[in-house]
C-alpha positions in Angstrom: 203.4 148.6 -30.9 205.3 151.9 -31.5 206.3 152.1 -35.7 209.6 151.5 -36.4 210.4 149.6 -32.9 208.7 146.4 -34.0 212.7 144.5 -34.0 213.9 146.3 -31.2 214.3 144.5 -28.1 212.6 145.4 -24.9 215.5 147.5 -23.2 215.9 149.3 -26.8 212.8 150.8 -26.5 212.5 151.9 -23.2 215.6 153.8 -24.0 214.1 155.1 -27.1 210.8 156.7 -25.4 212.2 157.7 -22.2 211.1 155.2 -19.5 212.1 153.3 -17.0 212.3 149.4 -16.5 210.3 147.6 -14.2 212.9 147.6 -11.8 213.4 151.0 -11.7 209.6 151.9 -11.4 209.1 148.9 -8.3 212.3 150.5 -6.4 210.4 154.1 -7.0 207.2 152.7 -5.9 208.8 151.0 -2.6 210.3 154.7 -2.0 207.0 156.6 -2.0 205.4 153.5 0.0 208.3 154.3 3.0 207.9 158.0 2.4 203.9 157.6 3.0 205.0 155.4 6.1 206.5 158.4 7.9 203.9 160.9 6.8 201.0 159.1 8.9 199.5 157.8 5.7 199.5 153.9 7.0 198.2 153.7 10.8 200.5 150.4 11.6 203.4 148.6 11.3 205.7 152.0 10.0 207.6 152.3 13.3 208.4 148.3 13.5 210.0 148.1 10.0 212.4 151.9 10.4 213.7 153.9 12.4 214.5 157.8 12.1 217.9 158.8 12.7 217.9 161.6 15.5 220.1 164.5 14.0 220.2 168.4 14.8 221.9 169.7 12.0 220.4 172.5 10.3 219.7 171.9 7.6 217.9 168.1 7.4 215.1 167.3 6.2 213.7 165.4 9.6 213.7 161.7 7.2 216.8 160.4 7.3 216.3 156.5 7.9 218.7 153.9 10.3 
């Protein structure tokens, strides 16, 4: 336990230090996992669960999801 945040409650001192809440990290997680997905780093089941959207624009990044 961090001095002086003993009485604090949970949210208080995540605030307080600068980090995120479990949600937060789990929905960050989740985003690198779909990220990896579409960079070949999982062999199977990444073109079942999304689909890219097809778009000629200039400037995309080639990762847009549907």
């Amino acid at each position: 336990m961090i001095r002086g945040l003993e009485h604090v409650s949970c949210e208080e001192r995540l605030r307080e230090l600068g980090l995120f809440g479990l949600e937060k990290r789990w929905l960050w997680g989740d985003l690198i996992a779909v990220f990896e997905h579409f960079k070949g780093a999982y062999e199977k089941g990444g073109d079942k669960l999304f689909s890219r959207v097809c778009c000629d624009r200039a400037r995309t990044n080639g990762f847009k999801l549907r």
